[in-house]
PDB file with one MODEL, atoms N, CA, C and O in Angstrom:
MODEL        1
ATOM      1  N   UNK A   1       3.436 143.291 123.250  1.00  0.00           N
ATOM      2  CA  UNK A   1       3.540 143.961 124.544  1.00  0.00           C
ATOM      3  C   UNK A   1       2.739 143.213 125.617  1.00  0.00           C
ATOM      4  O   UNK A   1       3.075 143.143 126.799  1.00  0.00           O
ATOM      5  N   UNK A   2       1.658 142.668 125.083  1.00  0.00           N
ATOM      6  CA  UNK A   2       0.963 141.955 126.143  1.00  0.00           C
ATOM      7  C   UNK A   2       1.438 140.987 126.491  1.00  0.00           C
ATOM      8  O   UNK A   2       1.060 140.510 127.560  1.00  0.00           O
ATOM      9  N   UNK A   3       2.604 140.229 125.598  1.00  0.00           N
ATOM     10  CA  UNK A   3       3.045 138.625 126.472  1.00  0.00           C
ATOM     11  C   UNK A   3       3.932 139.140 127.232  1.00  0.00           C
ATOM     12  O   UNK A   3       4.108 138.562 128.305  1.00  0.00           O
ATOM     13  N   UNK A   4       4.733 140.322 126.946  1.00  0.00           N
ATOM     14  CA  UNK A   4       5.750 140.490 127.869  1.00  0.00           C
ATOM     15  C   UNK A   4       5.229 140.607 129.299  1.00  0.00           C
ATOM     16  O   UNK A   4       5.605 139.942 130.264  1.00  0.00           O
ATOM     17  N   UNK A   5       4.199 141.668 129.269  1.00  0.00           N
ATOM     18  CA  UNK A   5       3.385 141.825 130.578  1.00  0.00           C
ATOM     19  C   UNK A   5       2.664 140.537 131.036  1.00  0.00           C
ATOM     20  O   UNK A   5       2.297 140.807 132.180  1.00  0.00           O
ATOM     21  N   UNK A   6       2.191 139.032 130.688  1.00  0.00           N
ATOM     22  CA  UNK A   6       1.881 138.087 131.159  1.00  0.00           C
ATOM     23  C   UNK A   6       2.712 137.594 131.402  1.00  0.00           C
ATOM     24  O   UNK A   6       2.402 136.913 132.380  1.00  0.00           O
ATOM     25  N   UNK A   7       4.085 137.369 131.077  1.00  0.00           N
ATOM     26  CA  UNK A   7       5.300 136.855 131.695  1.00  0.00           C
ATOM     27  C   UNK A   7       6.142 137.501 132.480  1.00  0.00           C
ATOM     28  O   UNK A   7       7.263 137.088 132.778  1.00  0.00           O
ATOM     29  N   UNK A   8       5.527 138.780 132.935  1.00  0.00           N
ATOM     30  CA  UNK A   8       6.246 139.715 133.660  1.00  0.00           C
ATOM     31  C   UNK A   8       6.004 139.765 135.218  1.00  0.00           C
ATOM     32  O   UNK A   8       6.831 139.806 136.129  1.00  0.00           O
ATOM     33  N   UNK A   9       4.552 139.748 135.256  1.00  0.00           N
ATOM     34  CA  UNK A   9       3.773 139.875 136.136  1.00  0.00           C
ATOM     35  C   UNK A   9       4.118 138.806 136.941  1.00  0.00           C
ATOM     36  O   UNK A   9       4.564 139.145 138.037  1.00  0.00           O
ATOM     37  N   UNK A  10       4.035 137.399 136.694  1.00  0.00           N
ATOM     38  CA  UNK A  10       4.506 136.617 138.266  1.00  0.00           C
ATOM     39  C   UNK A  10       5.803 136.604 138.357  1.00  0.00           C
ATOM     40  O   UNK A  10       6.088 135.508 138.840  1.00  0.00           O
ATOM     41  N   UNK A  11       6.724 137.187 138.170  1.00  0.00           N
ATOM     42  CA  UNK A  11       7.965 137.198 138.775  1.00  0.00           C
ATOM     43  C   UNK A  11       7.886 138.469 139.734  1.00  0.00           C
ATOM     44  O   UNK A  11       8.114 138.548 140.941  1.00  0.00           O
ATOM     45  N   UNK A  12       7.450 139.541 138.716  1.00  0.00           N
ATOM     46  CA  UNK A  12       7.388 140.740 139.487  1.00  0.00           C
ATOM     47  C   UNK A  12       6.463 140.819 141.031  1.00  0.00           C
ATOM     48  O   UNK A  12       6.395 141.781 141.795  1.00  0.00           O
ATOM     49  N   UNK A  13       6.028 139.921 141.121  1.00  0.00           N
ATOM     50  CA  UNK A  13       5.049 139.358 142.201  1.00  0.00           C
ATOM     51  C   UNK A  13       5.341 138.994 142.728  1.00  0.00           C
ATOM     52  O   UNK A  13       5.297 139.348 143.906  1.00  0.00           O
ATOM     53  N   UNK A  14       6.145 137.500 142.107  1.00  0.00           N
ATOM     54  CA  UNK A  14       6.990 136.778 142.946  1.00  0.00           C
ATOM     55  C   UNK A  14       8.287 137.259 144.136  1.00  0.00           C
ATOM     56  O   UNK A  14       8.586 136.823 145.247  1.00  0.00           O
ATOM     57  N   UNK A  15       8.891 138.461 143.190  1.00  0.00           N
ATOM     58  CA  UNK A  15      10.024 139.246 143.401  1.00  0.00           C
ATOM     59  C   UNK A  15       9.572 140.489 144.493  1.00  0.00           C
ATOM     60  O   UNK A  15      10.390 141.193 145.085  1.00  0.00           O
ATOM     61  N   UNK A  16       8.122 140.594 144.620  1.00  0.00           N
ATOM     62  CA  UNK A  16       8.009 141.660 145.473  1.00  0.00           C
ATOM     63  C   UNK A  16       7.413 140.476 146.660  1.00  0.00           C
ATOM     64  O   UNK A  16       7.312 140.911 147.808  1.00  0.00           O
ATOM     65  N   UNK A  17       7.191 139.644 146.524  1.00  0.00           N
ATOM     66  CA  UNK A  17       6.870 139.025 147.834  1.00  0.00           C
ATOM     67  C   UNK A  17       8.158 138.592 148.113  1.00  0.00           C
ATOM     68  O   UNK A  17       8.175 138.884 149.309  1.00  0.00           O
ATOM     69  N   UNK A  18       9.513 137.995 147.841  1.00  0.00           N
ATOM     70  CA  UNK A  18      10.769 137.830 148.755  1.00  0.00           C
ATOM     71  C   UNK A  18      11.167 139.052 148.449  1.00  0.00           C
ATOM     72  O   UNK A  18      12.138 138.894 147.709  1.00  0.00           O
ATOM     73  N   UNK A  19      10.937 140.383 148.623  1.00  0.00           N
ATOM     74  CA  UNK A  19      11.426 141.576 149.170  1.00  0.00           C
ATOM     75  C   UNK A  19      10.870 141.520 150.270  1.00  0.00           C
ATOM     76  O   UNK A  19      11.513 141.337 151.304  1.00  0.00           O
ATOM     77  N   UNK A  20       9.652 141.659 150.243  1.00  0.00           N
ATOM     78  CA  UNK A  20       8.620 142.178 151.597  1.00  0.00           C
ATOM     79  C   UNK A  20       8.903 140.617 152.786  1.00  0.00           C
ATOM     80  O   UNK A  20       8.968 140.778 154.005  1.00  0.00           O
ATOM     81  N   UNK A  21       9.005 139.544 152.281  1.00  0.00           N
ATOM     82  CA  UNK A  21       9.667 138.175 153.369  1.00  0.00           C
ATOM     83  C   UNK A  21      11.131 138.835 153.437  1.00  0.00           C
ATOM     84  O   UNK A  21      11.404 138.879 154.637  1.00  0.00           O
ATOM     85  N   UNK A  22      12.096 139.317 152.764  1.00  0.00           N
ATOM     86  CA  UNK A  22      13.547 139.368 153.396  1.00  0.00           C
ATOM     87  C   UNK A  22      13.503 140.548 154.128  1.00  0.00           C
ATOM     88  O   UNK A  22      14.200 140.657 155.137  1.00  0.00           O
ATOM     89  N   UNK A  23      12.766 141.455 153.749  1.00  0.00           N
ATOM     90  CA  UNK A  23      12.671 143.059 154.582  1.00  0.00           C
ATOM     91  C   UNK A  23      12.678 142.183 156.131  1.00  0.00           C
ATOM     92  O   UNK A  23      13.544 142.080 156.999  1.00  0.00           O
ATOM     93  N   UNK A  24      11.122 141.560 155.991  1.00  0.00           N
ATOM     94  CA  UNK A  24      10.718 141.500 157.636  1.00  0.00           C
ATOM     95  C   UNK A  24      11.631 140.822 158.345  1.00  0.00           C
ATOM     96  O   UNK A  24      11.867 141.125 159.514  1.00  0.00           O
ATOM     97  N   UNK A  25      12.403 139.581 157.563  1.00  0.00           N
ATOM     98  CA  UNK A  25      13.508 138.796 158.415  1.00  0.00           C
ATOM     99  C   UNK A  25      14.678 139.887 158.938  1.00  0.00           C
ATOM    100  O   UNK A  25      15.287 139.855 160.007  1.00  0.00           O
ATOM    101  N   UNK A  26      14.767 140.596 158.143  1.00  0.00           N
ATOM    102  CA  UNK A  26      16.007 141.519 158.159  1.00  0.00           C
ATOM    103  C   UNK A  26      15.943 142.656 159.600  1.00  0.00           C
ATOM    104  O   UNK A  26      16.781 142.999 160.434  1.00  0.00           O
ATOM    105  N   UNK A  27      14.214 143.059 159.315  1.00  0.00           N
ATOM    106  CA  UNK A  27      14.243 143.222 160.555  1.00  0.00           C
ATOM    107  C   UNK A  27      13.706 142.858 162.243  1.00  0.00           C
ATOM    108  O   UNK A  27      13.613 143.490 163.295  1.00  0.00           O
ATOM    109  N   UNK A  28      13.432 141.448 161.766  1.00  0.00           N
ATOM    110  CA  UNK A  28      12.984 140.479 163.117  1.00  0.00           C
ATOM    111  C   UNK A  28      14.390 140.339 163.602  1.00  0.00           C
ATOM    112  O   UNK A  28      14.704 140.362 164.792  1.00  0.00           O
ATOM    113  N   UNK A  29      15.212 140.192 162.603  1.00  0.00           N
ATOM    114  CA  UNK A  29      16.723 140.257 163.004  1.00  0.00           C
ATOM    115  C   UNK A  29      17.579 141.116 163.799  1.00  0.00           C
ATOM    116  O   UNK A  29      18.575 140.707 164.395  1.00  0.00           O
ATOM    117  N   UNK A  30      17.243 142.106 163.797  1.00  0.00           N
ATOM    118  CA  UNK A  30      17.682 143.656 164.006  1.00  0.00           C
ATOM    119  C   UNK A  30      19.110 143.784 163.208  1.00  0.00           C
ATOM    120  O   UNK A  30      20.137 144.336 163.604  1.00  0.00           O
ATOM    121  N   UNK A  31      18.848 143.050 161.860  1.00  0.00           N
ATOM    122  CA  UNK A  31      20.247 143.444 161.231  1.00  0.00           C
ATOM    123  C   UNK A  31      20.859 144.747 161.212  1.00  0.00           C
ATOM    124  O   UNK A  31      20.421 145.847 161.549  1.00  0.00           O
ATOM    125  N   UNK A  32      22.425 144.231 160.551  1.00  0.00           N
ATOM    126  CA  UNK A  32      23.137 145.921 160.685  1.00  0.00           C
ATOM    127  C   UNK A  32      23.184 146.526 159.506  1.00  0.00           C
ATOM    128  O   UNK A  32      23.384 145.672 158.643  1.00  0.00           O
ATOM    129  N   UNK A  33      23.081 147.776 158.978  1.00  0.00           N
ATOM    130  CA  UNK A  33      23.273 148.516 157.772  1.00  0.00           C
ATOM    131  C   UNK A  33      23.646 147.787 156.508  1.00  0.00           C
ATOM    132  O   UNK A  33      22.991 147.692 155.470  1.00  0.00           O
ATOM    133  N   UNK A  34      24.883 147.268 156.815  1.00  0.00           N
ATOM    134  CA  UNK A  34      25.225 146.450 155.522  1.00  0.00           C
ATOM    135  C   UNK A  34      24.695 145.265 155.325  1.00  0.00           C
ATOM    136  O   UNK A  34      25.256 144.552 154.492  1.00  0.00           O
ATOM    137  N   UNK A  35      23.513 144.751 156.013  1.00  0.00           N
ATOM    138  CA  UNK A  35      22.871 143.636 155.362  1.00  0.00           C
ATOM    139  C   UNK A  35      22.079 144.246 154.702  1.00  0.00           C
ATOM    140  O   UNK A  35      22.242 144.105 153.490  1.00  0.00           O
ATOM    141  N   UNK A  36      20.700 145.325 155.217  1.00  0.00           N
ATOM    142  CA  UNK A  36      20.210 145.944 154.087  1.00  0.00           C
ATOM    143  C   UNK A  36      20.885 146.298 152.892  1.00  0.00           C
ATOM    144  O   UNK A  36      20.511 145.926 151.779  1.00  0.00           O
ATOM    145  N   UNK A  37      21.971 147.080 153.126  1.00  0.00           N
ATOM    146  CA  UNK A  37      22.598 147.496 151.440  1.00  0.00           C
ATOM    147  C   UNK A  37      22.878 146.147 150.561  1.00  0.00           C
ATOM    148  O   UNK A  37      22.727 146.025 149.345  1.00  0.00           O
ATOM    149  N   UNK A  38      23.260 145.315 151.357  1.00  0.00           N
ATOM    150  CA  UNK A  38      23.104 143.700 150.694  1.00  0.00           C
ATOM    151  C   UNK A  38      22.255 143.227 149.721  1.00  0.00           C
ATOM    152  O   UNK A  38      22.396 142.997 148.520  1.00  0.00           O
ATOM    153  N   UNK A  39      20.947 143.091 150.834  1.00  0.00           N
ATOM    154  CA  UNK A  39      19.736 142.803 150.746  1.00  0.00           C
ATOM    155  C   UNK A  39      19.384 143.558 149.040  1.00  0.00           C
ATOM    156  O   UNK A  39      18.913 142.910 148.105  1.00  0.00           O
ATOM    157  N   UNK A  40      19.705 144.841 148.991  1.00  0.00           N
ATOM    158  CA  UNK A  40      19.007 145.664 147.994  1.00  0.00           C
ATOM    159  C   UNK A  40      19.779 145.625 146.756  1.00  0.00           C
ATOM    160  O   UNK A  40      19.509 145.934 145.595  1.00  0.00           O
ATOM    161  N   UNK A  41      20.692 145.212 147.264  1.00  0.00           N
ATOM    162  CA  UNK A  41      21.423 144.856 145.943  1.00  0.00           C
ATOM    163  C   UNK A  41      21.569 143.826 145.420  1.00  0.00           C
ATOM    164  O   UNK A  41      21.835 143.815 144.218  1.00  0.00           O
ATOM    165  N   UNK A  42      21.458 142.763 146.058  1.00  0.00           N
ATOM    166  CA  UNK A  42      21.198 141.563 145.811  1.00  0.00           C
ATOM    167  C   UNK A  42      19.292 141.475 144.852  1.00  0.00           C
ATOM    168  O   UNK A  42      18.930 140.707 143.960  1.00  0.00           O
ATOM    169  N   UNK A  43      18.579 142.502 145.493  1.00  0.00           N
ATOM    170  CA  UNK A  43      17.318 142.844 144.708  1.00  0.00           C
ATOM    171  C   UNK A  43      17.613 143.067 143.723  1.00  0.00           C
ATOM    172  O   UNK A  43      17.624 142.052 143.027  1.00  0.00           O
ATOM    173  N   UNK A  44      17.951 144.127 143.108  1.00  0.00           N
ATOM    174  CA  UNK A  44      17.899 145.184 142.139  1.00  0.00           C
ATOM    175  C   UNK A  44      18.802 143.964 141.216  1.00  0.00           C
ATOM    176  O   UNK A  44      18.519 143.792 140.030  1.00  0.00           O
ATOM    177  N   UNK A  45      19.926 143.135 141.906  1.00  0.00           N
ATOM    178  CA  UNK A  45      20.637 142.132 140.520  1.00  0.00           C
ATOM    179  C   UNK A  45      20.031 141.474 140.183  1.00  0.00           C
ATOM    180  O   UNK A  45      20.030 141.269 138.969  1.00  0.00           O
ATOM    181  N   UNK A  46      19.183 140.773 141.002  1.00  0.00           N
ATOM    182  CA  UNK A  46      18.045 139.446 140.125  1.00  0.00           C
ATOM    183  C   UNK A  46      17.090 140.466 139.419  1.00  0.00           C
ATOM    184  O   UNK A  46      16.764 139.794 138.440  1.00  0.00           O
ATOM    185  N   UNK A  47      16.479 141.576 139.299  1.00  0.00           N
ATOM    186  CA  UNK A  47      15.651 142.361 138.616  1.00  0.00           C
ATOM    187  C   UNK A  47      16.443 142.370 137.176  1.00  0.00           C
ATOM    188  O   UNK A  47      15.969 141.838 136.172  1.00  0.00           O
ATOM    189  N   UNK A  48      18.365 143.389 137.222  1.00  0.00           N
ATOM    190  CA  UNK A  48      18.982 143.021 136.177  1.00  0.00           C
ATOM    191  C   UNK A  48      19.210 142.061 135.467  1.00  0.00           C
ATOM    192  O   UNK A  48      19.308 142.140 134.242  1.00  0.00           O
ATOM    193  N   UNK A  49      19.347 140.838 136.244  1.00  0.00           N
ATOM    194  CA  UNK A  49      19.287 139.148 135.751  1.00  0.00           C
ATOM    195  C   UNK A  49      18.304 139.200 134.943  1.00  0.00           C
ATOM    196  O   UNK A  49      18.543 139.431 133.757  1.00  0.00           O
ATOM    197  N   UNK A  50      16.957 138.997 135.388  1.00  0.00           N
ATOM    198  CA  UNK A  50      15.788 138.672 134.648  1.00  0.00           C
ATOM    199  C   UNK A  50      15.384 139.898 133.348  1.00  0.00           C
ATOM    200  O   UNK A  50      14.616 139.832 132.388  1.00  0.00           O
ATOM    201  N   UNK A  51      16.191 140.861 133.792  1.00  0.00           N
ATOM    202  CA  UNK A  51      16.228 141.712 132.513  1.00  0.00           C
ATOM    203  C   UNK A  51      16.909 141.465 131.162  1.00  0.00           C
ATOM    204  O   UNK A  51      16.464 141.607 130.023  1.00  0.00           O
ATOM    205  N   UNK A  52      17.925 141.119 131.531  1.00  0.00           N
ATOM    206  CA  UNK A  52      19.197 140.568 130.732  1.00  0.00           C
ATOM    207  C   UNK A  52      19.138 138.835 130.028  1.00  0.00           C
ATOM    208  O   UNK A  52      19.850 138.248 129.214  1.00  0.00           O
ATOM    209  N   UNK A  53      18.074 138.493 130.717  1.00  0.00           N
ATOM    210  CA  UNK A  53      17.724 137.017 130.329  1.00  0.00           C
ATOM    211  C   UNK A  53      17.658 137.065 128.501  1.00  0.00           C
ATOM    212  O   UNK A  53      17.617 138.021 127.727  1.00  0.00           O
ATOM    213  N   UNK A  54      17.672 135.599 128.274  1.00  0.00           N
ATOM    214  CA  UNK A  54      17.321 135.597 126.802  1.00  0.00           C
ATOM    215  C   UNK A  54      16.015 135.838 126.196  1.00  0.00           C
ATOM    216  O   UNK A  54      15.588 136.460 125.223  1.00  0.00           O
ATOM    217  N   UNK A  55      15.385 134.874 127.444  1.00  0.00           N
ATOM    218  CA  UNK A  55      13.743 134.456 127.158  1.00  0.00           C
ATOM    219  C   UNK A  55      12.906 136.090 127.670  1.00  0.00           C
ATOM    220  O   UNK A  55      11.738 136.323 127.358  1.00  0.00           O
ATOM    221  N   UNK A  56      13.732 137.029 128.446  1.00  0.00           N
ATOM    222  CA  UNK A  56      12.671 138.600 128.610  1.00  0.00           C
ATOM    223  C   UNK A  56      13.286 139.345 127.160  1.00  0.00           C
ATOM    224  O   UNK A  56      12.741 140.188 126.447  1.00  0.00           O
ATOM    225  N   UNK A  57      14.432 138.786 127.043  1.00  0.00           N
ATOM    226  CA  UNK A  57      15.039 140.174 126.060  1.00  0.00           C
ATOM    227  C   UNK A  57      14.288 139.695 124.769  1.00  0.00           C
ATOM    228  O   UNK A  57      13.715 140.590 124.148  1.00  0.00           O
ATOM    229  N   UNK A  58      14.229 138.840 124.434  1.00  0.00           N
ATOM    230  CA  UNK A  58      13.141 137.780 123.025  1.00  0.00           C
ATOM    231  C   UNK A  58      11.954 138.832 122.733  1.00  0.00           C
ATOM    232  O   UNK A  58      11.528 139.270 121.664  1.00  0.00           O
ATOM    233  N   UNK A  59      11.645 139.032 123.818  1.00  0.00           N
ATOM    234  CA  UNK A  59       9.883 139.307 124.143  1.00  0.00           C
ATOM    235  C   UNK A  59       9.456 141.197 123.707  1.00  0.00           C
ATOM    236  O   UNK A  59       8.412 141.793 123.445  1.00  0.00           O
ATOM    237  N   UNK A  60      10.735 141.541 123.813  1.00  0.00           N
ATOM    238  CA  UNK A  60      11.495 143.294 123.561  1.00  0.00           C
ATOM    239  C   UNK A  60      10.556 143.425 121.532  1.00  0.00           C
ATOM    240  O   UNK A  60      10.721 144.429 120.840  1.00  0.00           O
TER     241      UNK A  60
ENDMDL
END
């Protein structure tokens, strides 16, 4: 359980710092609705990606 959480941690880091950089572009932008719903879904798939990986699912 602990390697999973040392290999977890800088993505999940990584992954919350280009949320919080695409949020602010998104709204320096004054984007429209459907870029956010974009935006969040395009999140939540690289979260599924890296879930679904070989090298996270190994670690299970």
């Amino acid at each position: 359980m602990c390697v999973m959480w040392r290999r977890l941690l800088p993505v999940a880091l990584g992954l919350g710092l280009v949320w919080l950089v695409g949020t602010y572009v998104l709204d320096g932008l004054a984007a429209p609705d459907w870029a956010y719903w974009a935006w969040v879904m395009l999140y939540l798939g690289s979260w599924l990606a890296i879930g679904n990986s070989k090298r996270f699912r190994s670690l299970r």
